[in-house]
N, C-alpha and C positions, 0 to 999 in steps of 0.2 A: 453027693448024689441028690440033696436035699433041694440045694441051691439052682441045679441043675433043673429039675422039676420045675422049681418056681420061678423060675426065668421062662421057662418056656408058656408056663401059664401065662405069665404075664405079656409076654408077645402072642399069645393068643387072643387077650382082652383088648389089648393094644388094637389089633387087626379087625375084629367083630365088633365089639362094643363099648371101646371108648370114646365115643362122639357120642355116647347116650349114657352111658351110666361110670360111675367113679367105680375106682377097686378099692376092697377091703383086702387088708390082711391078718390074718387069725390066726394063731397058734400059743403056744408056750409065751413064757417069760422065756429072756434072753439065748435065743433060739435065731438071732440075724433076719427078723424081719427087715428091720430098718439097713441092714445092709445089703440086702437081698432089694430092696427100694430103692437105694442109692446109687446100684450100682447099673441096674436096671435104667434109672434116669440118665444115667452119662453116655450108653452106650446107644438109646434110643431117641433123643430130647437135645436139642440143641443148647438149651438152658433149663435150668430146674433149681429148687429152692431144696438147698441140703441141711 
């Protein structure tokens, strides 16, 4: 559910305001930011630095 959420945020940044501002992401320790990142870059980026 978690991942879900922030995928979608993130295509929401994506669409508004990433031609102006970087994303952060904030939570816990090992909680799948960086996978939640990753996975986010493959399905929306033709290339990205993993």
């Amino acid at each position: 559910m978690f991942k879900r959420k922030a995928i979608e945020k993130l295509r929401e940044w994506k669409e508004k305001y990433s031609s102006k501002y970087a994303v952060l992401l904030q939570g816990a320790r090992r909680v799948g930011k960086s996978t939640i990142a990753e996975n986010f870059a493959e399905e929306n980026y033709k290339s990205y630095m993993g």
